[in-house]
Steps between C-alpha positions, in 0.01 A plus 500: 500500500438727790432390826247728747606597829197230599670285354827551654344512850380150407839416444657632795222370708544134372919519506423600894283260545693223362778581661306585860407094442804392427708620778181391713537092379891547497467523916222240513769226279865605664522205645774359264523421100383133605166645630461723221600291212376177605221616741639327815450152342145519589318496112214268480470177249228634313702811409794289373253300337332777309855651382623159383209451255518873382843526462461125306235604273648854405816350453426256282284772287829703449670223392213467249487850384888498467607729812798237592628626815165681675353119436846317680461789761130385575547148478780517736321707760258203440696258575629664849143571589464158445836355692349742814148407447643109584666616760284683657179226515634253746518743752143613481383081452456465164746256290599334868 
């Protein structure tokens, strides 16, 4: 396959711009890996919430379909959206 000089100007365009955004964020989050990684401790319930039910039901579909170790990987990033999910909803007055 041949690519068109269009169509390597769209890819030089988009590797610019991708990396034009990256180094833009990269300033924005330098505040330390505990910021970036764990987003200063701040995520909301809901959010947790959301990711322990997805990451419960997907799991447990791997496990179905025989994918053994994508289905523990879900269901244990389940269960520690679910360990921070309980931790988190005292503070904001819910389980208190």
């Amino acid at each position: 396959m041949q690519l068109s000089s269009l169509h390597w100007w769209v890819l030089v365009l988009f590797g610019v711009t991708a990396l034009s955004l990256g180094l833009a964020f990269a300033r924005r989050a330098g505040r330390g890996t505990e910021e970036y990684f764990l987003t200063g401790r701040s995520m909301p319930c809901w959010f947790l919430g959301c990711a322990l039910v997805y990451s419960a039901l997907f799991g447990t579909g791997f496990l179905v379909y025989g994918q053994t170790m994508t289905g523990i990987f879900n269901m244990v990033v389940a269960a520690v959206s679910g360990w921070g999910l309980f931790r988190v909803l005292p503070r904001v007055g819910f389980l208190s």
